[in-house]
Structures are given as C-alpha cells and as structure tokens.
N, C-alpha and C positions, 0 to 999 in steps of 0.2 A: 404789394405792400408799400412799395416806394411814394404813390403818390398821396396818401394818407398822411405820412409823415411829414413830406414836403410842407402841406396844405398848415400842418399843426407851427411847423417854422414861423410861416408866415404871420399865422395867428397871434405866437406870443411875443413876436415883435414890436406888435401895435397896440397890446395889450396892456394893464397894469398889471405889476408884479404879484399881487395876491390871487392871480388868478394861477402862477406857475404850481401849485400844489395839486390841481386838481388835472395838469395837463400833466404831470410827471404820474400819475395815476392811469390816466389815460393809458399814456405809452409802456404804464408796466401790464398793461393788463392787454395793449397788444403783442408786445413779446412775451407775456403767456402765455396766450392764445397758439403765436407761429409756434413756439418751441411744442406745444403740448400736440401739434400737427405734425413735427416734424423733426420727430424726437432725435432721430440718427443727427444732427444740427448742434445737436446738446445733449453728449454721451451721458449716461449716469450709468456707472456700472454696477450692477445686481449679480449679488451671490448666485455661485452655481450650484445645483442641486444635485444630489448624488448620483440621479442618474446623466445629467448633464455627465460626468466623470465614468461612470461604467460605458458609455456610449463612447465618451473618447477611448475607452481602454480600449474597446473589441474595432474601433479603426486603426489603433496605430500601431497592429500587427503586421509583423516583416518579416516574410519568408524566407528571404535573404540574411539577414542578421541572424534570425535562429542557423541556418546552415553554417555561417562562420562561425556562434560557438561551438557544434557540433565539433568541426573541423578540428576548430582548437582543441577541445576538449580530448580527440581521439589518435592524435599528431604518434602518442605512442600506448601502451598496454601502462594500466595503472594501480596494479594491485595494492591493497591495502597495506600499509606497514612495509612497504619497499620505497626506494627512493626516486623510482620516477612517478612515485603517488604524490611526493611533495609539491610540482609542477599543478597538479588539477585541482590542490590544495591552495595553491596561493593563486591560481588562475580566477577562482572562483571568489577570493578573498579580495583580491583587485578590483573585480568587476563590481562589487557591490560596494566599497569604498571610492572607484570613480564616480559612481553614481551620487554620491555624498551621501549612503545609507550607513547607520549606525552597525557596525559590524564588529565583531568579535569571533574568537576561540576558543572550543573547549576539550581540553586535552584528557585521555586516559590510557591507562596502559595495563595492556588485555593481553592473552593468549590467543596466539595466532598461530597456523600450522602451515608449515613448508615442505616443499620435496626434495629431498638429496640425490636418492635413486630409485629406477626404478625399471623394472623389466618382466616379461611376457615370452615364455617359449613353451610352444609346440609338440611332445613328445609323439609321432604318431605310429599306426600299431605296422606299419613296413621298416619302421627300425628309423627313418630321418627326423630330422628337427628341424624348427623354424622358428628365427629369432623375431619376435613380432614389433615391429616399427610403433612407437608410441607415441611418436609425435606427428603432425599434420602434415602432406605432402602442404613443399613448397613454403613453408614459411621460415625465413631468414633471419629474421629479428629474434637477436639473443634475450630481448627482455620479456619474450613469453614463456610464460610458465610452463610448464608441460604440463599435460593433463595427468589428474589427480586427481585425489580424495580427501578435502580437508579435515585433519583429524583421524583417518587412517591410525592404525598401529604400526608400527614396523614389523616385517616379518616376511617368510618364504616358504611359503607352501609347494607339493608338489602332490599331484591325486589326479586321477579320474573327472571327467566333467558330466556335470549332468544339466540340459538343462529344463530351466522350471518357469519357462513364458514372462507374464510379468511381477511371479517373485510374491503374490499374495497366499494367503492361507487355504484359498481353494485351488491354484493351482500346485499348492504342494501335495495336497490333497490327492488332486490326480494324479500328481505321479506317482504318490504312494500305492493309488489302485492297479497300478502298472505293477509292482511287486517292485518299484524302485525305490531303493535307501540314500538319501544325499548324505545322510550322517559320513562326516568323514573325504567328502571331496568339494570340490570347485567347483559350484553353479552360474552360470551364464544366464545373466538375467536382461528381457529386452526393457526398457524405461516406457510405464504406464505414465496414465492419471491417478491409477489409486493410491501408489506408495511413495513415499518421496526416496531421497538417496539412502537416508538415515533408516527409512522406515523396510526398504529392503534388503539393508546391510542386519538390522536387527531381527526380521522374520527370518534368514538367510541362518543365523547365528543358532536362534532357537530351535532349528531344524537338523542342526548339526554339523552345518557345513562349515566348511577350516579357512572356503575365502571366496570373494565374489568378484565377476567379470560383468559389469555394467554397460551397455550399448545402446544408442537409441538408433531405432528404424524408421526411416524415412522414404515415405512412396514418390514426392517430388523431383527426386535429384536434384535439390538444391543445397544438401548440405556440404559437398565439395571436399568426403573425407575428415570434417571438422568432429573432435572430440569434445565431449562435456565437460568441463570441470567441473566441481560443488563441493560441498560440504555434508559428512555422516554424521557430523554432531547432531544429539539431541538435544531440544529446546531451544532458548535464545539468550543472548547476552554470553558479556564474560564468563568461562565458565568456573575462574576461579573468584569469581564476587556473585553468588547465583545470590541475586535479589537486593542487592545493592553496587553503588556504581564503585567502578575501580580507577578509583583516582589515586593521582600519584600519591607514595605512601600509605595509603588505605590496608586498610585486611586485605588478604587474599588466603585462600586453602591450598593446602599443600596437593603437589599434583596425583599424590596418590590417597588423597582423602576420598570417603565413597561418594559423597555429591559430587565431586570430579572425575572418578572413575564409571559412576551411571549413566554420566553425558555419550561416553566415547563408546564405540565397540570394540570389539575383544578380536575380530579378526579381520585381514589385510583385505582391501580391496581396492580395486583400480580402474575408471574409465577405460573403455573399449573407441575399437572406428568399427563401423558398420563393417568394412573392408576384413577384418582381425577376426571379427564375431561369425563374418560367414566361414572362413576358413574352417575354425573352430568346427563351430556348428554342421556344418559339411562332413567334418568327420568321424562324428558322432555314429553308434548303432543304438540296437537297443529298440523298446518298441516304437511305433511309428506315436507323434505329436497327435492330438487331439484335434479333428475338423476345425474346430471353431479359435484354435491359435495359428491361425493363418499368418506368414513370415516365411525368413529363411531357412528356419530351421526346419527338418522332416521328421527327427528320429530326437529320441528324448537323452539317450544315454542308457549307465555311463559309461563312459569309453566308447571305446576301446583308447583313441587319445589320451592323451595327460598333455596336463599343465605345471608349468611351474612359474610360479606368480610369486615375485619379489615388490617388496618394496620397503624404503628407507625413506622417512619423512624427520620435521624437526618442529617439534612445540618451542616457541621462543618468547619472551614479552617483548612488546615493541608498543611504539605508542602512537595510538589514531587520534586523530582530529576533526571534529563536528566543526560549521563556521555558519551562524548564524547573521544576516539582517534584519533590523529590528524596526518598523515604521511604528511608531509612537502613538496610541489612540489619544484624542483630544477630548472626548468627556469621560470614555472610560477604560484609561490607560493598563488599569490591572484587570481587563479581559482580555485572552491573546485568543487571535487564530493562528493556527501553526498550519504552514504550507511544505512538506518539506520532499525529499526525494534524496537519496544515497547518491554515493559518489564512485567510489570503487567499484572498480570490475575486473573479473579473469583474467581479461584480455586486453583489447580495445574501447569494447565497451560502448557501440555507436545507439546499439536498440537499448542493452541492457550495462548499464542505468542511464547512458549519459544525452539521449535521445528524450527522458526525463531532466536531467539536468540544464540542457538549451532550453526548453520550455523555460524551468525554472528563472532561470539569468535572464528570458525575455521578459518574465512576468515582473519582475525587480525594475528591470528597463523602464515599461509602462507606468508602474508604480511611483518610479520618479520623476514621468513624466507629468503626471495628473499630479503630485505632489506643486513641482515648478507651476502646475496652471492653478494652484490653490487649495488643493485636495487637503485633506488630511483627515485619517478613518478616524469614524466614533470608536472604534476598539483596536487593541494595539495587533499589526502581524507580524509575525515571525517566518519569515521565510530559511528552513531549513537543511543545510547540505551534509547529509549523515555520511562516516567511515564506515570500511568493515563491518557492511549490513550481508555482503556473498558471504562471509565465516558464519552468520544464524543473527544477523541482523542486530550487532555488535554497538554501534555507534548509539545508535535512537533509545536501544534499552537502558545503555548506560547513563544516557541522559535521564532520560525519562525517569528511574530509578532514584537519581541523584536531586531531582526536582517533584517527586511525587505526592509532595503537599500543598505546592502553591499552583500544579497542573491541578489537583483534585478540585482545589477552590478556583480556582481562576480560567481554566482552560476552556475554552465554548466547542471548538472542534478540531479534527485533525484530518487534514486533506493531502492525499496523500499520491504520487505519480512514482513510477517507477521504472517499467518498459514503456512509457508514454505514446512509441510508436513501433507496431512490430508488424503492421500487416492494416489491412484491409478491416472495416465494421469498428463501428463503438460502443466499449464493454463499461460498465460501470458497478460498485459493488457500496454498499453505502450501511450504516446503522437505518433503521426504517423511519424516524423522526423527519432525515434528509430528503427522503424520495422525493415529496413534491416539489422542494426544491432543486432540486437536479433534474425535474422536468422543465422545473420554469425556467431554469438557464441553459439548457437543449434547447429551448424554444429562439431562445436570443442569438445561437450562435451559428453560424454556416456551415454544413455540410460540408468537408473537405471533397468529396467525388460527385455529389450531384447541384447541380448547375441549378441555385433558385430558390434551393431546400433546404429547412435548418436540421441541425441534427438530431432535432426530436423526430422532425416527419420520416427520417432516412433510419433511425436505430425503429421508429415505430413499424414500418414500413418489411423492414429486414425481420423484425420479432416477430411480430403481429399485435402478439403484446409485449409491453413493454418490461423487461429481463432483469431486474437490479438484484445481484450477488451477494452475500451477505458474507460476512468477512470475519469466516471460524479459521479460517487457514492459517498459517504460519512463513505465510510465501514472503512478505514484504512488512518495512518498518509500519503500517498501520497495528502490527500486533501489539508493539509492548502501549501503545496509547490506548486502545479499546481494551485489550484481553488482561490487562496490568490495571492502567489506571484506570479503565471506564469511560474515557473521550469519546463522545459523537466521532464518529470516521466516512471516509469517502475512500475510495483509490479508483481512480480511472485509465485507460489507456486504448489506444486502438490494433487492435489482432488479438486473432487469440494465443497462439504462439509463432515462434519463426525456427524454419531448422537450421542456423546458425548459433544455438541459444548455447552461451560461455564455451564456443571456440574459438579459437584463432581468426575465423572469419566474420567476426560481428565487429564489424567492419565501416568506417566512413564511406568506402564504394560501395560496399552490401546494400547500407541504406539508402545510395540515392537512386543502386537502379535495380535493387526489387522492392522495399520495404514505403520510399516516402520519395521520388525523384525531384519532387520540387517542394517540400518541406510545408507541403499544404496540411498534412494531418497532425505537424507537430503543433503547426499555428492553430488550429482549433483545438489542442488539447490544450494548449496553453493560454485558447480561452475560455475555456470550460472550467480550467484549472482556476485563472484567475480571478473572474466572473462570480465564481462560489466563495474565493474569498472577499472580494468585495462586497457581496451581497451580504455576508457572515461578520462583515465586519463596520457595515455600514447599516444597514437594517435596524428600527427604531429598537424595531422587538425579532427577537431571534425569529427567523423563518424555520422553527422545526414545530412538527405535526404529530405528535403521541398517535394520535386513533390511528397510525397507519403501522406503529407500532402495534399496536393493539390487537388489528386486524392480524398481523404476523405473528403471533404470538397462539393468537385463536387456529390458525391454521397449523400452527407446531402441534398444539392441544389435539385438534379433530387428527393430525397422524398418527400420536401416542393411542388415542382411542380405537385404530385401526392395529396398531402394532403389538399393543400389551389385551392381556385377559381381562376378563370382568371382573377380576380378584383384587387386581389393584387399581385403587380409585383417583380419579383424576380430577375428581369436586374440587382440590384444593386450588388446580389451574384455573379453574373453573371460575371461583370465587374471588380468583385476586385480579384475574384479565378484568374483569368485571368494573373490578374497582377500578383500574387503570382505566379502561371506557371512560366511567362516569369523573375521575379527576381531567381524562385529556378533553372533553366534551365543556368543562367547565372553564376550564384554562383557553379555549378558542375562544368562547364567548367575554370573556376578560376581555382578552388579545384584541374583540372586535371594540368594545367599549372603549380600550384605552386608543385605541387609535384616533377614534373622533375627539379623543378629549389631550390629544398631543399636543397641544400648542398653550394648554390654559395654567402652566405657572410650574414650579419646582414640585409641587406634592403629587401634581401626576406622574412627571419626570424620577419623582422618588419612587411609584409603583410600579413604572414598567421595569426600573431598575429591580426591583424585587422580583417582579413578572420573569425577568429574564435570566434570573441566578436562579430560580425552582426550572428555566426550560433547561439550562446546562446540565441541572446536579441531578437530574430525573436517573441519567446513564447510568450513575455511579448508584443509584442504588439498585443494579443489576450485580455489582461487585459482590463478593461474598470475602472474608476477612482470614476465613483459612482456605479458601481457594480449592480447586476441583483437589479429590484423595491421592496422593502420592505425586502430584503435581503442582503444589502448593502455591507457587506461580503466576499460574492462570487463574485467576480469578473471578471472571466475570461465567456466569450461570446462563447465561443465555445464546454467547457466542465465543468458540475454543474450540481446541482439536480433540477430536474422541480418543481414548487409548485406543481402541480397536480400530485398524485402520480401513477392517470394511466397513466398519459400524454404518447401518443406515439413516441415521439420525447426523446431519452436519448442523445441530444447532444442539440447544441443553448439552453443553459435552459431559458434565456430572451424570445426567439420567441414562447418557447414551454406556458411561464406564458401568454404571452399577448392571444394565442389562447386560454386559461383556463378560463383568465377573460372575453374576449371575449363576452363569452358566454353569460352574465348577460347585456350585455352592446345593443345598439342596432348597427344597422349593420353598418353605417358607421362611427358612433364612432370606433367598435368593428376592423373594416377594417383599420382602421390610427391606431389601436393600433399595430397591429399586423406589416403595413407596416413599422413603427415609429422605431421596434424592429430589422425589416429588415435592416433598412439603419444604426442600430447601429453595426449589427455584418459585413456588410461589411464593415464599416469605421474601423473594428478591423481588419478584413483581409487586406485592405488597408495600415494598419499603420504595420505588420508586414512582409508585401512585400516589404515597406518603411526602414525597419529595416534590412530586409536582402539584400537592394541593398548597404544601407551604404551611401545614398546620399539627400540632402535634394531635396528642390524643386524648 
C-alpha cells in the first residue's frame, strides 16, 4: 500500500490545487478499503450477546475457589440461631458485598428448639444396665450439638421395646399379626424412605407408643458411628406465625394454642447410633422379624429389655437471618429469578447445605464477573441464602410468606440447590414447564466423572431415560415457593444420599475424600445451577413448555384411571388437560411468531412482554385459595405431601387425602369425596389454561 501513496505525493505537488478534493477522496476510500481488510487495525467494539456471557460463565469455573468457600464455610458446626451461625452469616454477606453486589438482610424471630438433656439406658432381663453413649465416638468440639430431635417434648419414659422395621402402617400391621401391642412402650424404628422423622414419630404415637428410638442402617461402613439429627415438627415455617411471616413485633400464638400444639408430637423421641440400636435390638425376644425386614434385628419384642429414654429440650425465640444479592434486570427489573439454597446446618455442614452454598457464592463470583465484561440480565436475580431451613425450612417460608403478592405477580422461577453434592450421578427434580430446559442446559455443561461428555449424555446414559422428580416433598426450601406461592421450581444436586447425612461427620474431610475430592461435581452443579438462571433471566421469552405439563398431567389422569373404580368419573381431568393442550399448543406457535418479529419496534417488545407474564402466572393457577382440607397451607392441587404417607399417589395431594379418608367413611359418602376433589384439581387445570391463553370468558 505504500507505493500508491507515494506516487499520489508526488502527483499533487505538481498539480493545481482544485484538484486536492478529488485526491483526498481517493485516499479516503483507500483507507477504507485497508481497514474494511483489516479490521483487527481499527477495533470497533460490538455488543456482546448473551450467550457471548453464558459461555464466559461455564469457563470461568474454579474448582479451587469453590473448595476455599467450602472450607470457610465448615471451619466450625453452625446451627441456626447459635452464635457461631453469625460467622456463616456475615461470611456470606461479605462475599457478596466484595463482589460489589446489591446485598441486604432480612431478619425474623421464629421458634427454635434446643437440647438441654438427654439420655438412653438399657434395663436388660439378667438384672444389668447400660448407659447408652449419645454422642459420636471421637468428636471434641464443644459447638456440636448432640443428637436430637428438633421439637421433641420433654419427658422420660421407661417400657418394654418393641421393635416395628421402618415405622409405616403396614409394618405395624405385622406386628400386630404377631399378637403384638406397642400400645404403651418404646419402639425402635430403623429410618426408611417412606416416613420422614415427623411422620414416624406421629404413626409411632397413634399406635400407642409412649416414645421412639430412631436409627439409621447403613450397609457401607461409612458412617463412622455418626448420629442423625432432624426435626419432628410438622409442616413448615414458624410454627407460631403459621402462614404469615414472623417479623420482629408481629402476631405470634401462644405456645399452647392448637395450631401450635398440632405441629409438635406428644411423645419424647431421640436419635439412635447404629452401635446403641443393635445392642437394643440384640436383646429383644419375642417372635422372630419378618423375611423381607432384613437388618440387625431378629426378634420383634417386646422385651424382655426395657428402656428408659429421657429427654429435656428448650423451645426459645431467637432470631435468623436470610441475606440476599440482588443483580438488577435492565429491561424488566420487576421479574426476579430467585436462586437460593439454606445456610444452617446440624453440624458442619460440608454436603448438607453448605457444599450448596459454595456453588452459590461461585455463581455470584461469575455473575460479577460477566457483569465487569458488560453483562447485565433482561430480569432481575436474586440470589438467596436462607436460615433455619433443618427446623422445617424456617427462613424461605418466612420470606416468602411476607412477600407473597409481589412473588405471585413478579416471580418467573425458583431454583433451588441444597445437598448440591453428596455422592456420585445427577438428580434433578423440576415443575414440568422446565424439563426441556434442563435438558438444553445438561447439554451445555460437562460431565464431572466422564471425560468428553456433557451431562445430558452421562445422566441419559445412567437412566436410559431421562428421570426428572417432581417436587411434592417437603424435604427443602423449593416447598413454600411452588406448594405456597405456585413458582416454577427446579432443585438439583448430585447423589442420592450420603451416610454422613446431619452428623458430626459431614465434614470438610468427608467431602474431599469420599463425596467430591477435587470439587469437579460442585463446579458443574454450579453450572447447571447458574446456566438455568441465566437462561431464565436472559431469554427474550421465558423457555417454559406447557405440553410437557400436559403430557404429565395425562399420565397422573391414566393412573387415577388404573387406581379408582368406574363409579367415579375422571371426564373432568379429562376435559381441562385438554384445554391445557390446546392453550400450551397455541402459546408455542406465538412463541415461534414473536421470535422472528423480535427486532421490529416496542409493540412486539410489548407482546412478548404479555407473552411472558401468562408463561409465569400459568403455575399459580394450580393454587387453590383454601388449600388441600386440614392443611390449609399447601395449596397447590397438583403437587404437596399426601396425609397418608403410603398414599400411592405423590402428585394431586387433595385426591390422594380424600382416597385416605375414604376409607373410614362409607362408600358413597367416600365416592363424593373423592369425586368433590376431582373437580377441584381440574377447575385448577382449567384456571391455568385460562392463564396461559390470557383471555377471559
């Protein structure tokens, strides 16, 4: 290019002046030419695109950084409303303030339950005694709690043991065919799937028994003598503000009002060691255990041994702390996605919660790193660090409770981690809307254990087909946002349990040399984690998918058809899924329309905007306003906990209680009850098909 130039020198030296206008043209139009060649010459910088920003997020994960928060985070045991919880509290509050995230507090003051005393002895029938060790071999540190039963009663039993496998209504059942009466003594229960603490402290009660001895059995030999701790309250939330939040000054009920005394059970129970349980159990007669309750025990009871099982606990108010980050949506500020995951734990706390928590404080990291390169979401997030969610998931409900009209209007989803990493395999559990989304971002993100492979191909690979759980449980803070407000939900994590789960040994060593040793599975949940909220929070038009609702919903329908008689009619399911189909069918075709016509001015920007408040508020018209019978609560019709805890139905929890009670009732009463519950969950399907057409009637 040089000798061009030269040459033009030479030219307008010898030239007359009227000709420089047409030589200054010349030369603009070869330095337009070089630069439009050679462009890196003459930067022009060009907006990044969103996924420009989700591509940074999913490289600038460090396995390393997650292990230091971990670390920090598990330095000591941090239970809820004690003072080395304050530590994980402002740990948490720092880290998201150095980041220069919009960060805040929000304080309540709940009912919490403490141990004072508590003891375990032996009576056996050669006349000796044995005082039963209740705390973990080898553990030094005074700030661990001892194993307990949150919300226990106080009291001291002494009886007979009997025991009754895992504490459900059929194996009380069997014992009873044995010609044996628990009414009146202490049953030894080993910890299933089907009942939770609460739920076999309360079948336990209704059976007769005066108090319970809880244990969990582990075939690995990894639990290392480590005890369980938990919680027998029933439900969730403060239990003296049931359904609104308990902020400072607020109502509360007195502690012996009956919604306060319905929470609690009525008799003493107390965490076991595998160690304590076989002694016990060893000395049991009585007839021989049932084939198919394979364990350490042989003989059912009762006795010949006795027990005498004390215990002294303390209901206190104290006051927990939620700490919120807030990234600022830039066109549509008042949609949140809420990311959040609990704080408190038993113990230490490395799987359960706070192995969730590192995830969390990475995803915040990321966050503001793509913020620094330019970022900033179409919709606002909130990244959330809940208290006193191990007392019945204390923290989130109280929130949630206290903000349940601008969640109901504003809220898109709620994503949620908890044991983020306990083991081996990727679980995931989601409202049906999500699924395909949580396919499409399994697709984007790496397999922690196979070399090459994302974690769609390794969880598809492990299933065959692919597994997504559906979130009636009551185990973790997604409850009070789906089952209360109606929120789109997610909760993910990798294992399916660990046998360290709320003892003394859930542990920063635990995890790095059985659980995660090189913190490869926390950094994919943490981009899985975050991935869904970027996608949720960036996305023109929400990425949720009705027909796969739909589809789920059909399959609920064809079990009901399988499970009830020809007497009662399931048309009504029948007729509203239907409608659901034809509104989610029509609402994709939209979806496809508006996308091609994204770019052409405010009035389509005002439609997807509409577009997108019918795909949020679809949920909420699963809610129903007096909530499932005597549970008043729960209110979503589609997914909640059954009263019956064999009940075979883990979806309709309404249709699943009227079959329960059913039972007792006679047949055509029992048949209206059941139909009664029928035409309330399709009038919820009805009214969320109604929701996502956007039109009235």
């Amino acid at each position: 290019m040089s000798q061009p130039l030269t040459t033009i020198k030479s030219f307008t030296s010898t030239k007359p002046p009227q000709l420089c206008t047409y030589l200054c043209l010349i030369i603009l139009c070869i330095i337009g030419f070089y630069s439009l060649h050679h462009p890196h010459q003459n930067p022009t910088p060009k907006p990044q695109t969103a996924l420009h920003f989700h591509s940074l997020f999913l490289s600038s994960a460090s396995n390393s950084t997650i292990s230091s928060y971990l670390r920090a985070l598990t330095l000591h045991p941090h239970l809820a409303g004690t003072k080395p919880s304050l530590d994980t509290i402002l740990y948490v509050q720092t880290h998201f303030q150095n980041l220069n995230l919009n960060t805040h507090k929000v304080s309540y003051k709940t009912l919490l339950s403490y141990p004072r005393h508590s003891s375990v002895t032996t009576h056996f029938s050669n006349g000796t005694t044995l005082d039963m060790p209740l705390n973990e071999p080898g553990v030094a540190s005074l700030d661990v709690v001892q194993p307990y039963h949150a919300y226990s009663p106080s009291g001291s039993v002494k009886a007979k043991v009997v025991y009754v496998n895992f504490g459900t209504e059929e194996d009380y059942r069997k014992v009873s065919s044995m010609g044996v009466n628990v009414s009146g003594c202490v049953v030894v229960v080993k910890k299933g799937e089907f009942l939770s603490r609460g739920g076999v402290v309360k079948v336990a009660e209704a059976k007769g028994a005066i108090g319970v001895l809880l244990y969990a059995e582990e075939d690995d030999g990894l639990r290392g003598g480590g005890i369980e701790r938990g919680t027998v309250m029933r439900g969730v939330g403060d239990p003296l503000s049931p359904g609104w939040a308990g902020v400072e000054g607020g109502e509360r009920l007195d502690l012996e009002d009956n919604e306060v005394l319905k929470r609690f059970p009525k008799i003493p129970s107390l965490p076991l060691s595998l160690e304590n349980a076989d002694v016990i159990l060893g000395s049991l007669g009585g007839p021989m255990v049932p084939p198919e309750w394979r364990g350490k025990a042989q003989r059912v009871g009762p006795g010949p041994s006795m027990v005498n099982l004390t215990y002294q606990g303390e209901n206190k108010m104290v006051s927990i702390q939620n700490v919120f980050a807030v990234i600022k949506g830039l066109e549509e500020p008042d949609r949140y996605v809420l990311l959040g995951n609990h704080r408190d734990a038993w113990t230490y706390g490395a799987v359960d919660p706070n192995s969730g928590t590192a995830a969390l404080l990475d995803i915040a990291r990321r966050y503001a790193l793509l913020m620094r390169g330019g970022w900033n979401p179409r919709r606002t997030i909130i990244l959330c660090s809940w208290d006193a969610e191990e007392f019945g998931m204390i923290g989130s409900t109280e929130w949630v409770e206290q903000n349940l009209v601008n969640l109901g209007a504003k809220a898109v989803a709620y994503l949620n981690v908890d044991c983020a990493v306990q083991g081996p395999g990727f679980f995931a559990g989601a409202t049906p809307q999500l699924d395909n989304l949580l396919v499409e971002v399994t697709k984007k993100v790496e397999d922690p254990d196979s070399q090459g492979a994302t974690v769609y191909e390794k969880w598809e690979t492990t299933d065959r087909l692919i597994n997504i759980q559906r979130l009636s449980g009551v185990d973790s803070d997604f409850a009070p946002f789906l089952q209360h407000a109606g929120v789109p939900s997610v909760d993910i994590y990798y294992g399916r349990d660990f046998p360290v789960y709320h003892t003394a040994f859930d542990s920063y060593d635990w995890m790095t040399k059985h659980a995660d040793p090189f913190f490869r599975r926390h950094v994919t949940v943490a981009g899985v984690w975050g991935l869904l909220g970027l996608r949720l929070a960036d996305d023109s038009i929400l990425p949720f998918k009705y027909l796969s609702y739909a589809d789920q919903l059909q399959g609920y329908k064809d079990f009901l058809s399988n499970l009830l008689d020809e007497s009662i009619s399931l048309n009504p399911l029948t007729t509203s899924i239907q409608e659901l189909v034809s509104a989610a069918i029509k609402v994709e075709n939209e979806a496809k329309r508006l996308r091609k016509q994204e770019t052409k001015g405010d009035f389509v920007a005002l439609k997807i905007r509409a577009l997108n408040d019918r795909l949020m508020l679809a949920e909420r018209g699963f809610l129903d306003a007096d909530g499932l019978q005597g549970r008043q609560w729960f209110k979503h019709l589609v997914y909640g906990p059954p009263r019956d805890y064999e009940s075979k139905l883990s979806f309709f929890p309404g249709i699943a209680d009227a079959i329960f009670q059913s039972i007792g009732m006679g047949r055509r009463d029992g048949q209206a009850e059941v139909q009664h519950e029928i035409w309330r969950v399709a009038r919820a399907i009805q009214r969320a098909a109604s929701a996502l057409q956007g039109e009235l009637t």
